[in-house]
C-alpha positions in Angstrom: 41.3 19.2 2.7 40.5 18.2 6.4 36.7 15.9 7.1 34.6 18.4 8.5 33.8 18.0 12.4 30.2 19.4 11.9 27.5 16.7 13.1 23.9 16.5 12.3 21.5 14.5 14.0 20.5 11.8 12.2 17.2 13.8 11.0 16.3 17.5 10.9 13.7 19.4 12.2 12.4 21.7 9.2 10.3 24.7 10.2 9.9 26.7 6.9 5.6 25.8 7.9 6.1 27.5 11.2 4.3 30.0 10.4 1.0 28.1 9.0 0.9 25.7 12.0 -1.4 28.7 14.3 1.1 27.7 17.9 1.3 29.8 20.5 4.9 30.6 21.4 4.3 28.1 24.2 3.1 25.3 22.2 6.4 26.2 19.7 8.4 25.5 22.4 7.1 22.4 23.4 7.1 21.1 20.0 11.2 22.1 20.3 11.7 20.7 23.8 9.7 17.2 21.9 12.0 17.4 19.1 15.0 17.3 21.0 13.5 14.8 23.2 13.7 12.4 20.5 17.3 13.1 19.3 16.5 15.8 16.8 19.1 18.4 17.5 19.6 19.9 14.3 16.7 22.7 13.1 16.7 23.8 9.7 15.6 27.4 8.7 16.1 30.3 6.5 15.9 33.9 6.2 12.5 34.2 3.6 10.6 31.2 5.2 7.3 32.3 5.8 7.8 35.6 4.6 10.5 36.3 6.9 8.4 35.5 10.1 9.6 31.4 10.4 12.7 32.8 12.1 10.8 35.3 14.5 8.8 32.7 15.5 11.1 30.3 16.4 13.4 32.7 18.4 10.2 33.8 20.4 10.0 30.2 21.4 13.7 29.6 22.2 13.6 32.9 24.1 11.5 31.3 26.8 14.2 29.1 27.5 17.3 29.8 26.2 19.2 27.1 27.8 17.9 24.8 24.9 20.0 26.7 22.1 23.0 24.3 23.9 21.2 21.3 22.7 20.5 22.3 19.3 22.4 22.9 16.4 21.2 26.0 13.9 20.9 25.9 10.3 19.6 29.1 8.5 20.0 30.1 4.7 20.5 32.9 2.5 20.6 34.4 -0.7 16.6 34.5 -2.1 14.9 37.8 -2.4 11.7 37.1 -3.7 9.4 39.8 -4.6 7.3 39.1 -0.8 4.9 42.1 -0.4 6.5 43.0 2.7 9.4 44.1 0.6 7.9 46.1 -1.8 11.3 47.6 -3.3 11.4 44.5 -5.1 9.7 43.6 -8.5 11.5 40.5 -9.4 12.6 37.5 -7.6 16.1 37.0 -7.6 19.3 35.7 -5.7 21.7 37.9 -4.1 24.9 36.2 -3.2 26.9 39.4 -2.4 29.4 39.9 0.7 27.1 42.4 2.2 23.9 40.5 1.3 25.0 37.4 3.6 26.5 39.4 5.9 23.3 41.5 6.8 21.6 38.3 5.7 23.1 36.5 8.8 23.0 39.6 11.4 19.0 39.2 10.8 18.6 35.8 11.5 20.6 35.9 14.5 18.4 38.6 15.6 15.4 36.8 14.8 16.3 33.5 16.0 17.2 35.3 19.4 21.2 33.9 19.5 25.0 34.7 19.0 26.0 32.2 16.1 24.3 29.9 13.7 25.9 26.7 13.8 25.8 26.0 10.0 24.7 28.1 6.6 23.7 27.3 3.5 23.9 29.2 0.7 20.4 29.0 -0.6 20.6 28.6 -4.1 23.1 28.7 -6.9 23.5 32.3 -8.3 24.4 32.9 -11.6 25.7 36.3 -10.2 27.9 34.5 -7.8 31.5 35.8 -7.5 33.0 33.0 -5.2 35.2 35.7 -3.7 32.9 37.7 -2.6 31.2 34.7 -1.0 34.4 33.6 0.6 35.0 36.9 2.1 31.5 36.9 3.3 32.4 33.2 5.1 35.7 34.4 6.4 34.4 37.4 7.9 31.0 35.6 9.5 33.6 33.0 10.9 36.3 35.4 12.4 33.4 37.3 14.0 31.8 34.2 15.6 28.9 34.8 13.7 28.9 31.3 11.8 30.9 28.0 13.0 30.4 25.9 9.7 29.2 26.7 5.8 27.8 24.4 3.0 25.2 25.1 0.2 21.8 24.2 -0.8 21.5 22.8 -4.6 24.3 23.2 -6.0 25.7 21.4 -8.8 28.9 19.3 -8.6 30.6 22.5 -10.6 29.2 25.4 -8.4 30.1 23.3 -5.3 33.3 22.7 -6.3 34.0 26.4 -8.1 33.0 27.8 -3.8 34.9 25.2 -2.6 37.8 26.6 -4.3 38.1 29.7 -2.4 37.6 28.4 0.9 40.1 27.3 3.8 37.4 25.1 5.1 35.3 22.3 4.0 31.6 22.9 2.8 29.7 20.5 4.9 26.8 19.9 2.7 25.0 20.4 0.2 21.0 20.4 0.9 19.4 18.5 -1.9 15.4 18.0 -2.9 15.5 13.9 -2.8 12.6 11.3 -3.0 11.5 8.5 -4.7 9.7 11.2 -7.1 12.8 13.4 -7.3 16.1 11.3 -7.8 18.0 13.3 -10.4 20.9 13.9 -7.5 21.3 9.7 -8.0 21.8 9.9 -11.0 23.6 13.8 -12.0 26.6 12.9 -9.9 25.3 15.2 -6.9 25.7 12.1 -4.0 28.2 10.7 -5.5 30.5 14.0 -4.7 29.3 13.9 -1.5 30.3 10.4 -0.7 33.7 11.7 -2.3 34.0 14.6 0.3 32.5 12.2 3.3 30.4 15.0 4.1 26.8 14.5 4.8 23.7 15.6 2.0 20.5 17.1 3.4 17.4 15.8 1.5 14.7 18.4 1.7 10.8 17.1 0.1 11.5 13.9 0.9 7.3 12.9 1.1 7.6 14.7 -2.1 5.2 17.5 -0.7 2.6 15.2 -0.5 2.6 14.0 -4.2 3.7 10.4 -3.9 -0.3 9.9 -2.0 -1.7 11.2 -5.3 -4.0 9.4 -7.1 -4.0 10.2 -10.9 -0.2 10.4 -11.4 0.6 7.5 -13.1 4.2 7.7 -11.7 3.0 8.2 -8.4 0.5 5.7 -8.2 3.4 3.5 -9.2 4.7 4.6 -6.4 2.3 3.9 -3.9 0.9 0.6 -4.6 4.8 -0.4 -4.5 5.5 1.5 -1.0 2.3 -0.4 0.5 3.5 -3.7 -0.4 7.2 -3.0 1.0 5.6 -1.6 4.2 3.8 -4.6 5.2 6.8 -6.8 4.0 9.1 -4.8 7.0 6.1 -4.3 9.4 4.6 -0.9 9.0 1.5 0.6 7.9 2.7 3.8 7.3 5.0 4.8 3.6 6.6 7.3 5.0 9.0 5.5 6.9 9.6 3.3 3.8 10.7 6.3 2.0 12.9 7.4 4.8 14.4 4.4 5.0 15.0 4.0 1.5 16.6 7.6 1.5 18.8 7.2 4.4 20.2 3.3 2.8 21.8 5.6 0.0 25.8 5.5 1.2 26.1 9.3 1.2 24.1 8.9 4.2 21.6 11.7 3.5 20.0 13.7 6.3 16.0 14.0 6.3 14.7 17.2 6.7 10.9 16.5 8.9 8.9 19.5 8.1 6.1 18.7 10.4 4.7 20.6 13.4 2.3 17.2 14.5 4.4 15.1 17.1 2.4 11.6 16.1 4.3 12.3 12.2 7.6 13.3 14.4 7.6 10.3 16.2 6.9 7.7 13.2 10.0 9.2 11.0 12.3 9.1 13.8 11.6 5.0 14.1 12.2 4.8 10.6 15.3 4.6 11.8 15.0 1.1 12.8 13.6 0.0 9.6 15.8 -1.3 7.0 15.5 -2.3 3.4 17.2 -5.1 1.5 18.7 -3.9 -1.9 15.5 -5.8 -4.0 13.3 -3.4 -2.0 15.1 -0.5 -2.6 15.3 -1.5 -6.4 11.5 -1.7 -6.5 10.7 1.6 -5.4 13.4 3.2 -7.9 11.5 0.6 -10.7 8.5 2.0 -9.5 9.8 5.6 -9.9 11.2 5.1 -13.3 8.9 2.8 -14.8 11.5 0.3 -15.9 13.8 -2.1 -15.0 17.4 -0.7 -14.4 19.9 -1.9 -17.1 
């Protein structure tokens, strides 16, 4: 099976907050125009984040300068229905992987996100429903129709990657993974590792851990912490955050970090990461810290 051509910047502007950050469509698209600015090309979205509206918003923004959507590439998701109140025919949150379902899925977003084609989409979770034919189908349709260039999935095990890979004529060219210092289970449940088989890129959503690694009675997390502070003034920087960052993007699968912040000051200090870079000892320590032992 051919490498997949699909390129991500080296991180990813997340916008499932959008819709808490209070911008005008004006201030959305400066934050854009600031993201690209620094190299950020790839945007990450899906149909159900904030309630459906993350999408609108963004395509408001882009639609007072389209010319940007040349710069960017688009990732959107599908498959969630939760039970939002703005769908009230629903009384249970579940997945929906069906050939129409991503289909109409997709034709909403594009609408939404005011363009022709999403560069990439993601499956958004694994269904237990899934018939990997009907999925293909979907795929084969959204790509003849010019709808979708590229697919891949959002976690997924090594066994539903692999059973959707099956049917398909084209590589999957990720697989969008929840990945942090607090959350390693993809290190160790064979997830990466596939990855690094394929050559095709991970995307590591949660990476700050949604805020948890900063607290305080967490015994794990306070671990955590005191270790990240030490390794930040050992490379230069007061801020933890880029530790992690760094220590995601050392992994050889060579994740892509998802920066789900609307505050260009937080932008800007993730993108250096870039330039930081751990020895193996320091990546150890945080993983020691994580675990609370020693590896074997």
């Amino acid at each position: 099976m051919s490498e997949s051509h699909f390129t991500f910047s080296e991180f990813v502007a997340g916008f499932w907050r959008m819709e808490s950050w209070d911008m005008t469509p004006m201030q959305r698209l400066n934050l854009i125009e600031q993201y690209l600015e620094l190299g950020v090309t790839t945007v990450d979205h899906a149909d159900i984040y904030g309630e459906y509206q993350c999408e609108t918003l963004f395509g408001e923004a882009l639609a007072l300068k389209p010319a940007l959507r040349q710069q960017m590439q688009i990732v959107s998701k599908c498959g969630i229905k939760p039970a939002f109140a703005c769908r009230p025919e629903r009384y249970v949150n579940h997945y929906d992987t069906s050939c129409e379902h991503i289909i109409a899925s997709v034709e909403h977003s594009l609408k939404q996100l005011n363009t022709d084609y999403l560069d990439l989409l993601l499956i958004h979770r694994p269904d237990p429903l899934m018939d990997a034919d009907a999925v293909a189908e979907a795929f084969k349709s959204l790509k003849q129709a010019g709808k979708v260039q590229h697919f891949g999935v959002s976690n997924f095990t090594n066994a539903q990657f692999s059973l959707l890979q099956s049917r398909l004529d084209a590589p999957l060219v990720t697989n969008q993974v929840e990945l942090s210092p607090l959350a390693m289970s993809t290190l160790h449940d064979g997830t990466l590792d596939l990855c690094q088989q394929r050559r095709i890129r991970p995307m590591a959503w949660s990476c700050l851990a949604g805020g948890k690694i900063f607290e305080t009675t967490n015994p794990q997390a306070v671990r955590l912490h005191q270790t990240l502070k030490l390794i930040a003034e050992q490379v230069g920087t007061h801020d933890i955050s880029q530790v992690i960052y760094a220590w995601v993007r050392m992994l050889p699968s060579r994740p892509v970090p998802l920066i789900g912040s609307g505050n260009i000051e937080r932008i800007k200090r993730a993108v250096a990461s870039n330039e930081i870079q751990l020895d193996r000892q320091q990546w150890f320590s945080i993983w020691q810290a994580s675990m609370g032992h020693s590896v074997p």
